[in-house]
MIDO-34213 format. One record per residue: x, y, z of N, C-alpha, C, O in turn; residue in one letter. Coordinates in steps of 0.2 Angstrom, whole numbers, plus 2048, in hexadecimal, padded with zeros to 3 digits. Example, Ala and Ser with C-alpha at 12.3 -4.5 7.8 and 13.67 -1.06 7.14 Angstrom:
BEGIN
8427E482783E7EA8278427F08278477EF82AA/8407F58238447FB824840800827843806828S/
***
This chain:
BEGIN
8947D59AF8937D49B68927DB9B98967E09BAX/88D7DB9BA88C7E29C088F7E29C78907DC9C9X/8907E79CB8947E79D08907E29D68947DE9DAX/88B7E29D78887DC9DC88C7D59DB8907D39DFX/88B7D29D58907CD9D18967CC9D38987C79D6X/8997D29D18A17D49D28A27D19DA8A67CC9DBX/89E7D59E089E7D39E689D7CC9E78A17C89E8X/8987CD9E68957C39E789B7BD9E589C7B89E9X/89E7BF9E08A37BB9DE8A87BD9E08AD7B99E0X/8AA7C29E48B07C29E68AE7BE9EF8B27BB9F2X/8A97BF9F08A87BB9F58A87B59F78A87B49FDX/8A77B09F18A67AC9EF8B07A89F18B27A39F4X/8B27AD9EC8BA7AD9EC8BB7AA9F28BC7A49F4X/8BA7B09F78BF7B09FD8BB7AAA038BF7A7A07X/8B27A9A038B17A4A068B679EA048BA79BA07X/8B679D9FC8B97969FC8C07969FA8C37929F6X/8C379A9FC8CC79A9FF8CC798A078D1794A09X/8C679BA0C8C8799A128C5793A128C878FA15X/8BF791A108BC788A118C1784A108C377FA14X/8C6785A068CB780A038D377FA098D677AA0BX/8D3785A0A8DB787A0B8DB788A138E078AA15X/8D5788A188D878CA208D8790A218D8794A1CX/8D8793A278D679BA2B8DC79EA278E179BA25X/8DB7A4A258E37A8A238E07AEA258DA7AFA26X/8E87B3A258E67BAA288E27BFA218E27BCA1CX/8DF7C4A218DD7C8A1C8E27C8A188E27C4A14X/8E97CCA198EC7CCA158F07C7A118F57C8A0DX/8EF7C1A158F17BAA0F8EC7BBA088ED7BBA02X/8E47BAA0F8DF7B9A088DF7BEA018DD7BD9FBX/8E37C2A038E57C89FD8E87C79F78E77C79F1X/8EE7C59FC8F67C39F98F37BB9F38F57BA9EDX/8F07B89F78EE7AF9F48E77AF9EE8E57AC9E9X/8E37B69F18DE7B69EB8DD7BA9E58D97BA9E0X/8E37BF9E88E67C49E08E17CB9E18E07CF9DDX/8DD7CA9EA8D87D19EB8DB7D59EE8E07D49F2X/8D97DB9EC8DC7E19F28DB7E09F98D67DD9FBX/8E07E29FF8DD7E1A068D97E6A068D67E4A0BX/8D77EBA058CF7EDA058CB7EAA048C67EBA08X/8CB7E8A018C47E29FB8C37DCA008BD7DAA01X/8C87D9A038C87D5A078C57D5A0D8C17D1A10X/8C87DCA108C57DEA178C07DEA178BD7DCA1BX/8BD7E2A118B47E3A108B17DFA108AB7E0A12X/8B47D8A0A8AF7D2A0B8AE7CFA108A97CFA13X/8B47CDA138B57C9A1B8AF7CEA208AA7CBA22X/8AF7D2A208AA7D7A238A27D3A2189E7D0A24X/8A27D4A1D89D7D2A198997CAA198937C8A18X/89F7C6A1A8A07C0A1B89D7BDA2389A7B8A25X/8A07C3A278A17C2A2E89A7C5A308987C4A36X/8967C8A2D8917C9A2E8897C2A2C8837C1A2EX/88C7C1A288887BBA2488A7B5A2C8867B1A2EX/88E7B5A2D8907B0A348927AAA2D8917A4A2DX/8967ADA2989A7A7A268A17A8A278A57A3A24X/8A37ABA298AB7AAA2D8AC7AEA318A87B2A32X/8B17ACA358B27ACA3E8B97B0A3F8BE7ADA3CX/8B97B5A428C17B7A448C47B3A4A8C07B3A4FX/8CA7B0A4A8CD7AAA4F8CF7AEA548D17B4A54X/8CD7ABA578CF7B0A628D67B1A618D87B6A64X/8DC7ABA5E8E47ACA608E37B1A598DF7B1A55X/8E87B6A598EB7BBA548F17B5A518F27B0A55X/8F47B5A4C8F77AFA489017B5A489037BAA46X/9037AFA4E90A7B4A5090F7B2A4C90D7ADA49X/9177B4A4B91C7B4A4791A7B6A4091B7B4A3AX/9167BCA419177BEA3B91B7C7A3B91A7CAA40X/91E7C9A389207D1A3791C7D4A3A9177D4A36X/91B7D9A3F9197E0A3E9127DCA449127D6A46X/90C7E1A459067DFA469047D8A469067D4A42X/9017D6A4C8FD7CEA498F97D0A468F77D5A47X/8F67CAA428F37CBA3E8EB7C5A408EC7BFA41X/8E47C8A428E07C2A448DD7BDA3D8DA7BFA37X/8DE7B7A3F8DE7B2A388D57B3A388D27B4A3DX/8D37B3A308CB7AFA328CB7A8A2E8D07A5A2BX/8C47A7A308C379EA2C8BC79EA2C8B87A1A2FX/8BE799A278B5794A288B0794A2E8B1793A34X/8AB797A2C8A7796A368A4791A3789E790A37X/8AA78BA388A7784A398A2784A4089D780A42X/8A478BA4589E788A4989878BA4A89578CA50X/89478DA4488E792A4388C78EA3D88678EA3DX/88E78BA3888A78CA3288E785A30894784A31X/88877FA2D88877BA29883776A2787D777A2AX/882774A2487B771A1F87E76AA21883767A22X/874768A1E874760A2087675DA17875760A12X/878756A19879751A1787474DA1787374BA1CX/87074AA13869745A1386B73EA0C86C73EA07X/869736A1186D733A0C86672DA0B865729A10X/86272CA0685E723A08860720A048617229FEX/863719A07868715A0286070EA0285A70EA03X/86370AA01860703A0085F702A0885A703A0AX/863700A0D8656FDA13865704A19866704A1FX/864709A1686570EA1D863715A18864716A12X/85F71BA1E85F722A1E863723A2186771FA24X/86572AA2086D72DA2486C735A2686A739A21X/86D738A2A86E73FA2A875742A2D87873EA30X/879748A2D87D749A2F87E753A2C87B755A28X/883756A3188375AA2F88A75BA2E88E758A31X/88D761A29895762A2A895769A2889376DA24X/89976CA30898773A2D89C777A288A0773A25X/89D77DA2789F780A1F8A877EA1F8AC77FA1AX/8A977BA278B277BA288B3774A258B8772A26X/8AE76FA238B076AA218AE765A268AE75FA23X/8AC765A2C8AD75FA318A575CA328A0760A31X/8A5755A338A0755A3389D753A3A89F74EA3DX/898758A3D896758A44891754A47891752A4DX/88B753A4388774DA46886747A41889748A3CX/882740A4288473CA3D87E737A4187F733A46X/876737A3D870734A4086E72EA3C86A730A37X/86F727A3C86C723A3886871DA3A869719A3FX/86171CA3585E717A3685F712A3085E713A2AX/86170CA36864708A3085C701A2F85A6FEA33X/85B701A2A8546FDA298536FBA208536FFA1BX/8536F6A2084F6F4A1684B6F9A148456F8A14X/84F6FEA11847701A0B8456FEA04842702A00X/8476FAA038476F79FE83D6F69FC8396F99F8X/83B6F2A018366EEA018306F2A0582B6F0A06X/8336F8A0782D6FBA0B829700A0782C701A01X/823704A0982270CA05828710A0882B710A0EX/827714A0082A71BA02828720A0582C725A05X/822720A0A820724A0E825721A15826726A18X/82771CA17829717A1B83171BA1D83471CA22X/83271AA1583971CA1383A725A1583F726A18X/836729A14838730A13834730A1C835735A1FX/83172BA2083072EA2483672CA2A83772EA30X/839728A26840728A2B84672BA2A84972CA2FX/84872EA2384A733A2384873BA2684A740A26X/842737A2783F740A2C843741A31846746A32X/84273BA3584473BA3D84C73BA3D84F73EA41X/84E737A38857739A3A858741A3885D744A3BX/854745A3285774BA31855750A37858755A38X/84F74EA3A84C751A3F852751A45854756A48X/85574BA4585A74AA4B86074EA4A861752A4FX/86374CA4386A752A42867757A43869759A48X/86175BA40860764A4085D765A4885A76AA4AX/85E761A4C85C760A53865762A57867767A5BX/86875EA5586F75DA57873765A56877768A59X/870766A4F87476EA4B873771A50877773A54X/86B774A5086A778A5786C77AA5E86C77FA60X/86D773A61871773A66879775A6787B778A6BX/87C773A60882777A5F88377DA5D88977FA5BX/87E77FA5D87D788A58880788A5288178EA50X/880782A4F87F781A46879785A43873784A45X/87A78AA3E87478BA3C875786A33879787A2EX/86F781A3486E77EA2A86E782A24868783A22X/872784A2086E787A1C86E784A17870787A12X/86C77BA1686A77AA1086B772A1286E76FA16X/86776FA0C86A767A0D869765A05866768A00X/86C760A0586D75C9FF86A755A0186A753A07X/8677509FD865749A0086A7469F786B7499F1X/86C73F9FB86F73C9F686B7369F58687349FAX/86A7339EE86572F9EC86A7279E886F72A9E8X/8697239E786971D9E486871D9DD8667189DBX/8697209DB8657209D28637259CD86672A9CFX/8607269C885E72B9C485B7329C68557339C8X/85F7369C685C73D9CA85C7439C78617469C5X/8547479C685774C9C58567529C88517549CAX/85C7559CA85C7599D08577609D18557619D7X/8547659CA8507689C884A7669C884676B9C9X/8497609C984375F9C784075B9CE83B75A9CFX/84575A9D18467559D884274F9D783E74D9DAX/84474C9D283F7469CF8447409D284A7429D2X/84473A9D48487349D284572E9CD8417299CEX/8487309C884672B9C38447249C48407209C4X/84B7249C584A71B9C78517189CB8577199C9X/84F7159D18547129D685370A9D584E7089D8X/8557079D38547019CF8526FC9D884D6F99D9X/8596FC9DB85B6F89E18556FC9E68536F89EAX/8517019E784C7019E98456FF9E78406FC9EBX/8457019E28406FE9DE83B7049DF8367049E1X/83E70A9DE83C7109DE83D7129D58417109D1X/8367169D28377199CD83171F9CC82B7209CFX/8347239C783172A9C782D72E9CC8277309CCX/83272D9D383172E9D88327389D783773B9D7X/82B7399D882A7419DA82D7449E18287449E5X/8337479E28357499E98347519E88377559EBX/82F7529E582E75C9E982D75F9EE8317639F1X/82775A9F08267599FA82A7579FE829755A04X/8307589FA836751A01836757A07835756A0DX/83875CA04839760A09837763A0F83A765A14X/82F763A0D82A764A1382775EA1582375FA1AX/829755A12828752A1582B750A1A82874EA1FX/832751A1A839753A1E839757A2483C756A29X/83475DA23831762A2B837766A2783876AA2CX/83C767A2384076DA2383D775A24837775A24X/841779A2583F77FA2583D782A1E841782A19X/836785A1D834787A1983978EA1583B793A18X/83978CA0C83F78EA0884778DA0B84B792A0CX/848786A0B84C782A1084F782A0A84B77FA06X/856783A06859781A0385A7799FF85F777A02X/8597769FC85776E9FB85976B9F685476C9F2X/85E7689F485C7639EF86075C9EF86475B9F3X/85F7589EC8637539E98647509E48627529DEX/86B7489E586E7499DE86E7419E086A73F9E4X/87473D9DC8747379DB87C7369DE8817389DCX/8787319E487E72F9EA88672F9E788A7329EAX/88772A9E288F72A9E08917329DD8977349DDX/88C7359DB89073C9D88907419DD8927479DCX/88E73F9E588D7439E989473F9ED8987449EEX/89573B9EF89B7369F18A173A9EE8A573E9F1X/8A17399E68A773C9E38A97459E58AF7479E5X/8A47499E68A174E9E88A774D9F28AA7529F3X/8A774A9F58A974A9FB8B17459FB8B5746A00X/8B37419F58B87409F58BC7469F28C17489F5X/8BA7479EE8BE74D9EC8BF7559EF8C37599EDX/8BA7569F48BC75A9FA8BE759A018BF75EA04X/8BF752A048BF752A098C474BA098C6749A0FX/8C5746A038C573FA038CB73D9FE8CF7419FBX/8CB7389FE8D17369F88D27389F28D67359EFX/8CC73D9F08CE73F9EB8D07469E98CF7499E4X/8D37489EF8D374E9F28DA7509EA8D97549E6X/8E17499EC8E67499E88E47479E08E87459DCX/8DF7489DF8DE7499D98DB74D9D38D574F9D5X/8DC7509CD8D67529C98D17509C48CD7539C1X/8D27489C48CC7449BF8CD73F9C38D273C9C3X/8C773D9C58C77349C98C17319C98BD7359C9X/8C072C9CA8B972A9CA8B87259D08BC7209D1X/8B27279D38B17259DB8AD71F9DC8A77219DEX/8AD71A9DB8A97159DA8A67149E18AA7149E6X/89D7149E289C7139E789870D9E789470B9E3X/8997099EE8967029ED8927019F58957039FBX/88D7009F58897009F98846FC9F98856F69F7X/87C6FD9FB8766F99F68776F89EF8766F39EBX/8786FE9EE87B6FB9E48836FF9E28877019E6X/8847009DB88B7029D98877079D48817069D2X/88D70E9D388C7149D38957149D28997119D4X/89371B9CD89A71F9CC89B7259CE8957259CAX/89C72B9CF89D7319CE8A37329CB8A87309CDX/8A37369C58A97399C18AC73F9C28A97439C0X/8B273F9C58B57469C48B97479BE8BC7429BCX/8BB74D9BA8BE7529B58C07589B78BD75D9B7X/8C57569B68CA75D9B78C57629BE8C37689BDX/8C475E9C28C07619C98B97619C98B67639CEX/8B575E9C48AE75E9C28AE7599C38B27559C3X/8A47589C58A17519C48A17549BC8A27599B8X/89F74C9BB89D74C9B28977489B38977429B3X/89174B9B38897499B38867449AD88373F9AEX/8877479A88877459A28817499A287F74C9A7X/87D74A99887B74F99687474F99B87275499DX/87274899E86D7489A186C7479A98677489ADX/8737469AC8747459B287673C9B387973A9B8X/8747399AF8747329AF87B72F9AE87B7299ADX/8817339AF88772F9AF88972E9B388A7329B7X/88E7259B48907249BA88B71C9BC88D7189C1X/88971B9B98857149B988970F9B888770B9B3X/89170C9BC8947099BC8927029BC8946FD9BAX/88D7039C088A6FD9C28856F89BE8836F29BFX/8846FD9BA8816F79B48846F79AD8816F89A8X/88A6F79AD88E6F69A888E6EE9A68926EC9AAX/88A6E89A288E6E59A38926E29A08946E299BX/8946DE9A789B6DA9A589C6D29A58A16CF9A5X/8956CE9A48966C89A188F6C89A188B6C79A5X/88D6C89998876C79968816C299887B6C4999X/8846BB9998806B699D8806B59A38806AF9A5X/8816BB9A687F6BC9AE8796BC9B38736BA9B1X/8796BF9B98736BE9BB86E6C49BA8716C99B9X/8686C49BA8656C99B98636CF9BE8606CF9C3X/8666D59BC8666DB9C085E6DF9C18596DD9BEX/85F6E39C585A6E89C98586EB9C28526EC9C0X/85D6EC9BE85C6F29B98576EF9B38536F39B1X/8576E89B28566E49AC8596E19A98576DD9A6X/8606E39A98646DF9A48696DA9A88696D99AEX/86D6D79A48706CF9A88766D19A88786D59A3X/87A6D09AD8826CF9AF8846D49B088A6D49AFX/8826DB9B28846E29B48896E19BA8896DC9BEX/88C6E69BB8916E39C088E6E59C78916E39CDX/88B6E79C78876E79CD8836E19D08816E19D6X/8836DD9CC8816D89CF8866D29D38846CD9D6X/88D6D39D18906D19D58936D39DC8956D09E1X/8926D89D98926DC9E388F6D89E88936D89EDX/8876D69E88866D39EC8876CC9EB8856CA9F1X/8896C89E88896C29E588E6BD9E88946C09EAX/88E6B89E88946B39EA89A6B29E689B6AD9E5X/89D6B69E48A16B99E18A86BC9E58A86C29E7X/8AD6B99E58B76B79EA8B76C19EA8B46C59E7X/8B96C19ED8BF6CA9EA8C36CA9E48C56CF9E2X/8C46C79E08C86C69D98C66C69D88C66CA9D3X/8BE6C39D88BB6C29D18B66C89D18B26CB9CDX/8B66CA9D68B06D29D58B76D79D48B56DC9D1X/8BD6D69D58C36DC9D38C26DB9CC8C16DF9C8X/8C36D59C98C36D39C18BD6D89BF8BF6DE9BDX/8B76D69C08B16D99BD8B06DF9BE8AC6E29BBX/8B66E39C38B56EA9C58B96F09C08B86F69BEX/8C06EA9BF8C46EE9BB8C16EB9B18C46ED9ACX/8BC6E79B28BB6E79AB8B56ED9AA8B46EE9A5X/8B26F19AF8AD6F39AD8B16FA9AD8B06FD9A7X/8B66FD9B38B97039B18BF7049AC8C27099ABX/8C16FE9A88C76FC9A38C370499F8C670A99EX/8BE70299D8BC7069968B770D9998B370F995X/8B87109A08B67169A48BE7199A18BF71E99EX/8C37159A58CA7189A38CD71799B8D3718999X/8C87169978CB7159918C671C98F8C972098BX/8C371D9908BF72198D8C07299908BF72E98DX/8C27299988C273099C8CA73399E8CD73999EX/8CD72C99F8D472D9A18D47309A78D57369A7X/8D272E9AB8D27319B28D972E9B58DC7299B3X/8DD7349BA8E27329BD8DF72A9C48E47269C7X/8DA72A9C68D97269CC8D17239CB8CC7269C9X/8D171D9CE8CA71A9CF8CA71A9DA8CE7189DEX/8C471C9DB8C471C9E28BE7179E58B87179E5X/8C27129E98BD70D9EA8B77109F08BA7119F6X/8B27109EF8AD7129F78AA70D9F88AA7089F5X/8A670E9FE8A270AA018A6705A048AB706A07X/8A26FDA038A26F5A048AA6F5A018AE6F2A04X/8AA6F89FA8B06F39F68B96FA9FB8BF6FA9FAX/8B56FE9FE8BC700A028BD6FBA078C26FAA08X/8B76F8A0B8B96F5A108BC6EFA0E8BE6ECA12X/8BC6EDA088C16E7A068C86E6A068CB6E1A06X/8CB6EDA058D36EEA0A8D66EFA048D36F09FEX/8DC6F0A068E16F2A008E36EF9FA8E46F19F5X/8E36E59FE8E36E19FB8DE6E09F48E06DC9F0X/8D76E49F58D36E29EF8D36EA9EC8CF6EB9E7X/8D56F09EF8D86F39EA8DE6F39E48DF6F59DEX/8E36F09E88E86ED9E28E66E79DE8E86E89D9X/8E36E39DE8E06DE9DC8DC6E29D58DE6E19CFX/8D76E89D78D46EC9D18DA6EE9CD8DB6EC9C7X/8DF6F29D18E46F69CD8E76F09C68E76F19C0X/8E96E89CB8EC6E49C68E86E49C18EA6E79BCX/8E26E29C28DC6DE9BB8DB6E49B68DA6E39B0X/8DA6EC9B98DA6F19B78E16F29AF8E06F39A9X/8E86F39B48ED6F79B28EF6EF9AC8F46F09A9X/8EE6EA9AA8EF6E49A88ED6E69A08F16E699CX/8E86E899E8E46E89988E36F39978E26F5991X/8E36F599A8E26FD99A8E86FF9968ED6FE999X/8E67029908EB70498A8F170898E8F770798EX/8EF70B9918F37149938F670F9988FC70E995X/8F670C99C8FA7099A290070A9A490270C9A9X/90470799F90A70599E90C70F99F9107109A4X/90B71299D90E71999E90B71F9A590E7239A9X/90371E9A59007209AA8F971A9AB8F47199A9X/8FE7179B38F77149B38F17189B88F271D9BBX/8EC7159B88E67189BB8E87169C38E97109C3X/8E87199C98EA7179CE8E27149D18DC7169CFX/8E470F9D88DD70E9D98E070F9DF8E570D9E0X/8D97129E68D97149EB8D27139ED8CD7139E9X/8D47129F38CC7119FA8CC7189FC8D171B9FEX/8C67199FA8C371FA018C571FA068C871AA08X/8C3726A098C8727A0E8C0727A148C0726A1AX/8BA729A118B572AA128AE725A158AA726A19X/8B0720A128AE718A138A971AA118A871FA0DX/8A2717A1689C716A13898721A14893724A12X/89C723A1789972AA16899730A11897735A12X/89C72CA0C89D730A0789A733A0389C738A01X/894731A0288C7349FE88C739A0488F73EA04X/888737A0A88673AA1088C742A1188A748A12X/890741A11895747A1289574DA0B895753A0BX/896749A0689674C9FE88D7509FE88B7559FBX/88A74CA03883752A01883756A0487F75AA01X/884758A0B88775DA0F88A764A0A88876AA08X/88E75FA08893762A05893767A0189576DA01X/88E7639FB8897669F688676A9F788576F9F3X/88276A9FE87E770A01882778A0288177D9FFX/889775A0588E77BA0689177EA00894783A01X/89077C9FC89477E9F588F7819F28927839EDX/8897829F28857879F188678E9F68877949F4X/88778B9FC8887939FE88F7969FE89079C9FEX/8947919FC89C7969FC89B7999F289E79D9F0X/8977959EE8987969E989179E9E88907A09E2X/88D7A19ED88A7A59ED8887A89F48827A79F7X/88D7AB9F688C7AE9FE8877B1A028857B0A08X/8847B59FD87F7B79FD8777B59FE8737B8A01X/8777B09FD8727AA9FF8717ABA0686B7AAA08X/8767ADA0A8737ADA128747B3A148787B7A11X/8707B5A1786E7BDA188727BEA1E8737BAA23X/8757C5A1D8767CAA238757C8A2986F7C8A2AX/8777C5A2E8747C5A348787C8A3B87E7C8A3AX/8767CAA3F8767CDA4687C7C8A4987C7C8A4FX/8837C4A468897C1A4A88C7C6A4E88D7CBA4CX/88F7C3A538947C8A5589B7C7A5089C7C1A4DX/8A07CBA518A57CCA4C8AA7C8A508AF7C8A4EX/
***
């Protein structure tokens, strides 16, 4: 590493201490990140110049000697958008870099059966709206994420194939100037349940955890997988397809092609037991395979109450080898239906705490 590097990453350090942990004074940030309070003050300078952290108006009192002014996150200058097209609705929203999330613009309408010009042109006007709303709060975006339904590859911005749309080898390069963004507008996207997981475990019930898997249930069912603080992509980004696992062979016939996926019970006339049965036969062998500490229910299947989280835990912890010693706990989102939507914000943001430099120098006051 050359000394740019060295900088960059220490920068990098100290934004995401004050985003993780809260405004603290310089010399906490020292004391908690193992930097010199030189090194500190110069980044913070350097930080406060980018307009990504803010010195607090009160000085932080009961402490020894001088007060000491706390900084933090510049929740009120800087945050990126959030972009979400599910089966039943477009979404936009914005959360600035302190976590909160400040606008929240949706058109709810079938895309299932329409074009995708149809589709990307409703997503224009809701994203038009949020980055309408940022301005008026003196948000400046610096970046968005859009979350997808299906096979994605984010490099290539391609979506393979969205089964429940009846979308496939859908080319998104243009999304972004379809969209009206600002030219070399920061951009990309991923796949809704790995972007879900992605906001549970920053912001949601998977905050207490380090391996959990975040099932999301919406127009269709999706997984995102955490590991020891990671999503787990798989080699091609394709993992997490919880939803076509199946779990009774002479069932009905899915989006995907194949019969009895568990996804087709979701929408189907089918009790709460018997979709918890089917939920915890498809995760028995997720947890047999990853040992995750927790499964996190989203979407539809959180709004089914506590009652059909315990219901998965029984049919789950009954047949699951390890149980008896460490069973898999099951928990509802804390997130409900916003969880894709807020995790790609989010995603956006974690590009800029994980390289600060990305936003240029700007004329803030201090």
């Amino acid at each position: 590493m050359d000394l740019s590097d060295v900088r960059r990453h220490h920068l990098s350090v100290v934004l995401e201490h004050l985003v993780r942990s809260g405004p603290r004074s310089r010399s906490a940030i020292a004391q908690e990140t193992g930097l010199t309070k030189a090194t500190v003050s110069a980044l913070i300078t350097d930080l406060l110049d980018r307009g990504l952290v803010q010195e607090l108006d009160t000085p932080t009192a009961g402490r020894v000697g001088r007060p000491a002014t706390d900084v933090g996150a510049a929740g009120h200058s800087v945050g990126a958008l959030g972009l979400e097209i599910d089966v039943d609705e477009v979404a936009a929203c914005v959360v600035d870099l302190a976590g909160a999330v400040r606008t929240v613009h949706r058109h709810t309408a079938g895309n299932r059966d329409v074009t995708a010009r149809t589709v990307i042109n409703r997503l224009r006007d809701v994203t038009q709206r949020a980055m309408a709303d940022a301005a008026r709060m003196g948000i400046d975006c610096i970046g968005a994420t859009l979350a997808l339904p299906g096979l994605v590859d984010p490099q290539a911005r391609t979506l393979f194939v969205a089964p429940n749309l009846h979308w496939f080898d859908a080319d998104l390069r243009s999304l972004a100037t379809q969209l009206r963004l600002p030219e070399h507008f920061p951009f990309t996207m991923d796949n809704e349940a790995n972007l879900g997981a992605l906001a549970e475990l920053r912001h949601g019930a998977g905050q207490q955890f380090d391996s959990f898997v975040f099932v999301s249930a919406a127009g269709g069912l999706g997984a995102g997988i955490v590991l020891d603080g990671r999503l787990l992509r798989g080699a091609h980004g394709f993992a997490g397809e919880l939803g076509h696992v199946v779990v009774e062979p002479s069932g009905k016939p899915c989006a995907c092609g194949a019969r009895g996926c568990l996804e087709t019970f979701l929408h189907s006339d089918a009790n709460p037991d018997e979709l918890a049965r089917h939920l915890a036969d498809a995760l028995r062998t997720v947890v047999h395979l990853i040992d995750p500490d927790a499964v996190v229910l989203g979407g539809s299947l959180a709004a089914l109450g506590d009652e059909f989280a315990h219901a998965v835990a029984d049919h789950l912890h009954a047949d699951t080898l390890g149980a008896r010693w460490h069973p898999c706990a099951v928990r509802r989102s804390t997130l409900s239906t916003d969880a894709a939507l807020v995790g790609a914000a989010t995603a956006a943001l974690d590009r800029i705490i994980a390289d600060p430099t990305i936003v240029p120098t700007r004329a803030f006051a201090h």
